[in-house]
N, C-alpha and C positions, 0 to 999 in steps of 0.2 A: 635703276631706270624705270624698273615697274613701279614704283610708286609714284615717282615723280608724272606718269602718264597720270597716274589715277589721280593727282594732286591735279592736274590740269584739267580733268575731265570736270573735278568736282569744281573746281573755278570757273570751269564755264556755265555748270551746271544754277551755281548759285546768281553767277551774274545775270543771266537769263531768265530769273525768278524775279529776282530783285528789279531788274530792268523791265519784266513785267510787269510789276508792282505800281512800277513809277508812272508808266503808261496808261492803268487804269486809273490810277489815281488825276493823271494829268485830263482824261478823258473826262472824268465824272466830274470834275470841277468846270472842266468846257463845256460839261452837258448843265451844267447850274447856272453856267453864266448865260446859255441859251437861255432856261427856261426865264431870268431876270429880264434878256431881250424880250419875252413874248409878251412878259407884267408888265413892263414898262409901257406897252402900247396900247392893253387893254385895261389895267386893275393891279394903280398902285398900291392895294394893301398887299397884295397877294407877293408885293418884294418883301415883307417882312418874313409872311408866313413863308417863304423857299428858304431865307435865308437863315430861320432858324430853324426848321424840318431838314436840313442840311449840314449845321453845325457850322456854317459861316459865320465868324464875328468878325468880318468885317472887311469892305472891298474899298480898293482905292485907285485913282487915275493919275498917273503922272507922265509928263512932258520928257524927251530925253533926257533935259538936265538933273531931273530925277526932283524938279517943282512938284506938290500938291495941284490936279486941278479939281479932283471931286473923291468927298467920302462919305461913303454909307456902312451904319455898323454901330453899335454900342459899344467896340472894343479898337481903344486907340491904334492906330499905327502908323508910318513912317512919315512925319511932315516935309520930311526929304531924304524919298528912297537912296540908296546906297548904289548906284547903278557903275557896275564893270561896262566900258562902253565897248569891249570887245563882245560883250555879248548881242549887240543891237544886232540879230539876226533877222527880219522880219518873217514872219513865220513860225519862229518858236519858242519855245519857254523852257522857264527852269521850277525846278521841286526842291524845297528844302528843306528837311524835318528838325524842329526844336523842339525837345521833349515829346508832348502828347499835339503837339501841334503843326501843323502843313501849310510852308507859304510855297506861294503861287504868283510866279512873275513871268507874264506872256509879253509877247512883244508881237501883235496880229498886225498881216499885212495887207493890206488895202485891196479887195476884188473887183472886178470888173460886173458887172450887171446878171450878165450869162451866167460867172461862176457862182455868183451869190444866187441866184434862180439854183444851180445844179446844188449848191451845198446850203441852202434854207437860211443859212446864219454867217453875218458877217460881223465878228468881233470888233473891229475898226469901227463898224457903220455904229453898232450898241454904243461903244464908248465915247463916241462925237454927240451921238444921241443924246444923253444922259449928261454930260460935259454940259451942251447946247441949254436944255432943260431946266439945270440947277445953278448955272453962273451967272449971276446978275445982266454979263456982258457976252451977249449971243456971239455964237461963232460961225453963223450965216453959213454952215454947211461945208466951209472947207476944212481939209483933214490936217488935225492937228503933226508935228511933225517929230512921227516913229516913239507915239505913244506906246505909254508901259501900263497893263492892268498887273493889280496888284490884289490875292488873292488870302486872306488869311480865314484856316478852318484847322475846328479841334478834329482829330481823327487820330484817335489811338489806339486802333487795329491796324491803322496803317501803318503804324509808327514801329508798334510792335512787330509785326509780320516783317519787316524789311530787316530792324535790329535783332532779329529773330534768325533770318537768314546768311544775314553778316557773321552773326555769331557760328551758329551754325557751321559756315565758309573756312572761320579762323581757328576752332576748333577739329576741323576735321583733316586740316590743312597738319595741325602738330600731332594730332593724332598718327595721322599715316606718316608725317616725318618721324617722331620719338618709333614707330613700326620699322620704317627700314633704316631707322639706325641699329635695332635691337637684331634685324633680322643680315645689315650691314656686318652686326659684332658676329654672330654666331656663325657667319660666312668665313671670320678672317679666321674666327676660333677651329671652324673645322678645318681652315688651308691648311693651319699649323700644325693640327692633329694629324692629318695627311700627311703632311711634310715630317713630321716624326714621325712616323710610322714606316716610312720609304727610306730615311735614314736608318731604323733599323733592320728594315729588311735587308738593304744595301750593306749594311756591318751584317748580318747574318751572312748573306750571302758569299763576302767575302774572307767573314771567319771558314767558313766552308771549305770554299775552294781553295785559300792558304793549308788546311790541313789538307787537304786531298793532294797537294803540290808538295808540300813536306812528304809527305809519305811516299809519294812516289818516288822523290829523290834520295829518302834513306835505303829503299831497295837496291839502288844500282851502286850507290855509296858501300853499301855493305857488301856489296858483291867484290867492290874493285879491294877493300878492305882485307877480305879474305885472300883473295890472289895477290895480293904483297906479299900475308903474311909465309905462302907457296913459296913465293920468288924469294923472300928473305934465306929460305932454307936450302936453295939449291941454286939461286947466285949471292953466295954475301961477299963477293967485293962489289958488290953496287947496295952496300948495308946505306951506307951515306943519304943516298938517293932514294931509296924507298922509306926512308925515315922522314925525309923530306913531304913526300906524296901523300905520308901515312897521317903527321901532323895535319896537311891542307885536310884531309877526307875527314877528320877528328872535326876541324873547326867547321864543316859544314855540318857535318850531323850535329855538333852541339846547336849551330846555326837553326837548323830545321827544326830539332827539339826546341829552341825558345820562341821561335816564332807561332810554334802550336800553342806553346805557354801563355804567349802573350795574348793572344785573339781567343782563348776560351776562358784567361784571368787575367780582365784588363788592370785589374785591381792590385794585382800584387801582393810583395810581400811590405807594407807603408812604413817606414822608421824615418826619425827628424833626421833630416838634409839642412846645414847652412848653405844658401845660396849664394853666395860669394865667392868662398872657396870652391865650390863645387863646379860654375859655373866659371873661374879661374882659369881650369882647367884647359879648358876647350881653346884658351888661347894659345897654348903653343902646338897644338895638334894642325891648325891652319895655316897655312902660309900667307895669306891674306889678313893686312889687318886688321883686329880686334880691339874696341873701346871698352870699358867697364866703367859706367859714370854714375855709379848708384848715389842715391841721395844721401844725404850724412846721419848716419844715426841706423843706417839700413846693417852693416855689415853681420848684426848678429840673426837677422832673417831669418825666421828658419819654416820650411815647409812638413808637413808630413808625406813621403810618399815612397813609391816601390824605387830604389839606385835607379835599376836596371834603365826603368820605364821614363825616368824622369833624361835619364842619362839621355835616351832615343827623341825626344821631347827637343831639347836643348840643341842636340846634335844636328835633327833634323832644317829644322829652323834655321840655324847657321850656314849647314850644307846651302840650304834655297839662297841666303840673300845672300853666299858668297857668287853662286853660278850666277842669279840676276844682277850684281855688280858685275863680274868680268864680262859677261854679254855686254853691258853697255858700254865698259872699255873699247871692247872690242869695235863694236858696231858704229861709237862715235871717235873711234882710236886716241882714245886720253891718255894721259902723261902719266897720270896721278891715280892712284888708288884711295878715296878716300875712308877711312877705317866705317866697318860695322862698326855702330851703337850698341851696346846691348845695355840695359838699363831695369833695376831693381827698385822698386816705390812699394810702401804704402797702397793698399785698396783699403782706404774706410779703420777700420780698428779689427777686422778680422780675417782682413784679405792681403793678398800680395801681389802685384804684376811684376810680370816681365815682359821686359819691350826690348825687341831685334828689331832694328833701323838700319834699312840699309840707303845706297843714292844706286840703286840698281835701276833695271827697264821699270819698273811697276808692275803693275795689275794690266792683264789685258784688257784692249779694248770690250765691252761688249759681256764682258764677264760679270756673274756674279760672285761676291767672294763667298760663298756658300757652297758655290759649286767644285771649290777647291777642295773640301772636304768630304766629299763624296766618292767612294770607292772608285776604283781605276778610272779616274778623271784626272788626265793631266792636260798642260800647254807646252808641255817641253817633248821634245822631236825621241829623245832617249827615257822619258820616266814612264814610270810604271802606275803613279796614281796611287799608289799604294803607303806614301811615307806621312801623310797632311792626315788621311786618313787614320790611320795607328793611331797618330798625334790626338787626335779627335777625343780618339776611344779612350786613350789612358786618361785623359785632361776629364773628360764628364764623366769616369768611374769615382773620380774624388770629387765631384763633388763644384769645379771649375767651367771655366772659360774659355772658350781658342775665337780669336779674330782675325781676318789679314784684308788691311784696308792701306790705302795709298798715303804717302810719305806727304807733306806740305812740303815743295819745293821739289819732288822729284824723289822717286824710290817708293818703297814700299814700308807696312809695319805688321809684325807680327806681334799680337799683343795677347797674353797666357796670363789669367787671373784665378789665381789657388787660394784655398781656406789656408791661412798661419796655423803653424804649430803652435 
């Protein structure tokens, strides 16, 4: 926005130079054709001597129709001016520079007595004058009808100083645009740096607080742990039962041990995964159904990465577009459940995607899908913000891709692009 002011200041800046230019120039050329008026009346030599102390070669009279009626000048010119009749302004004239040379086409309009007294010089009066003077056939004083003087002088300072200023104009014009494109890039370059920077802070942050959340839960875990192992010893007819409780308290504490695992090593431990079989899997774990339409030739796919991570990857992703399919069951109360996509391709010769298609809600209104990856940021009334997010961390510790953008036709796509093994 700032340049573009300064691009305008300097266009007006220049036009107003230029447009002065044009004005002196129009002036000193009215002021030569005066000084012709005043030789004409006193000391015919004295029209040569202006006209070449001036650089005039050569003045000419023409009729509307753009007729010849009078030339003076050793340097030909137009035996039938070229005249745009939109221009027949009476009053004014035009400038028009060819190379080192300045024509001059006035169109004077007829004064009254008074004004020709207040302004010394009446153009119209000179050119009937001098018409009257040199045409074998007098024109007894009445005014020709919305005669054209015609003005041709070499002046190439003038010429220069104007193409001087243009230049000038259209230079300084790409100057300051190539400027705030440069200073446009370095703007978009630092959002992006910003913008990573707040995603890591955001992953710090919440590697943090996930271990500070673990920890706190192995404490009470470990407590209820030991008070089993009490009650084991002094009620074991409820052995059953407390084996039961002692199992769940096991699966959380291993629970809270990986989740510290995972958020301080998004990285893992990487071994080749085939993605077919792997992804196989996840179909009968769902009750909803599940498509596998990998392209032909895809089945021996194989990725490098940590089980565990890729496992939570997969899983996660599915979890989302099973819930945003049955919402829209639900919400539009359809018959049909129609199956998740999940779909294995080619990226290029060193990449792999995988795409989850679902015919779910979509992307909400309003949302960026950027935003979905961002620590405890959800749209669902029960989530945590914390699953998209993981997803994130494990997918850019190799090296990969996460996207989730809208479905053509209704639904949503998660689309996960990994280096091939």
């Amino acid at each position: 926005m700032f340049c573009l002011v300064i691009i305008g200041v300097l266009h007006f800046l220049t036009f107003t130079l230029i447009n002065k230019e044009f004005i002196e120039e129009k002036r000193d050329i009215e002021r030569i054709l005066f000084d012709l008026y005043i030789a004409s009346k006193s000391n015919e030599q004295r029209i040569s001597t202006i006209l070449k102390d001036n650089g005039v070669e050569g003045i000419a009279i023409y009729d509307k129709s753009g007729k010849m009626y009078y030339h003076y000048g050793n340097t030909p010119v137009y035996d039938d001016l070229p005249i745009n009749q939109n221009n027949f302004v009476p009053g004014t004239s035009d400038l028009v520079i060819k190379k080192n040379v300045v024509e001059y086409v006035g169109y004077p309009q007829q004064r009254g007595a008074a004004s020709q007294e207040r302004q010394g010089f009446d153009l119209a009066q000179f050119m009937r004058e001098l018409v009257t003077q040199r045409n074998q056939t007098p024109i007894e004083g009445r005014m020709l009808p919305l005669q054209t003087v015609y003005v041709r002088k070499a002046d190439s300072s003038f010429a220069h100083r104007v193409i001087a200023l243009r230049v000038i104009q259209v230079l300084s014009t790409v100057i300051i645009a190539m400027l705030g494109m440069v200073l446009w890039h370095y703007e978009k370059r630092n959002e992006m740096l910003l913008e990573k920077v707040n995603k890591r802070e955001s992953k710090a942050t919440m590697s943090e607080a996930a271990r500070t959340l673990a920890h706190e839960i192995k404490n009470p875990l470990s407590t209820i742990k030991i008070q089993l192992a009490i009650l084991k010893k002094t009620s074991p007819e409820n052995a059953s039962d407390y084996d039961l409780i002692e199992n769940e308290v096991e699966r959380l504490l291993t629970l809270a041990d990986r989740t510290t695992n995972f958020l301080s090593n998004p990285l893992g431990t990487p071994k080749r995964i085939k993605l077919i079989p792997f992804i196989a899997e996840f179909c009968t774990r769902f009750e909803y159904p599940l498509l596998i339409a990998n392209e032909p030739g895809t089945d021996d796919i194989a990725v490098n990465f940590d089980e565990i991570r890729l496992r939570s990857i997969i899983e996660n992703l599915i979890k989302n577009a099973v819930e945003a399919s049955e919402e829209r069951i639900k919400n539009e109360h359809l018959d049909y459940k129609e199956p998740i996509r999940i779909e294995v391709a080619e990226k290029g010769k060193a990449g792999v995607r995988i795409l989850v298609q679902d015919r779910g809600v979509g992307l909400p209104k309003g949302i960026k899908a950027d935003e979905l990856f961002n620590a405890f940021y959800t749209t669902k009334i029960k989530g945590s913000g914390i699953g998209l997010s993981i997803c994130s961390q494990f997918v850019e510790a190799q090296g990969g891709t996460i996207n989730i953008y809208d479905r053509e036709g209704g639904g949503s796509v998660a689309d996960v692009v990994l280096k091939r093994a």
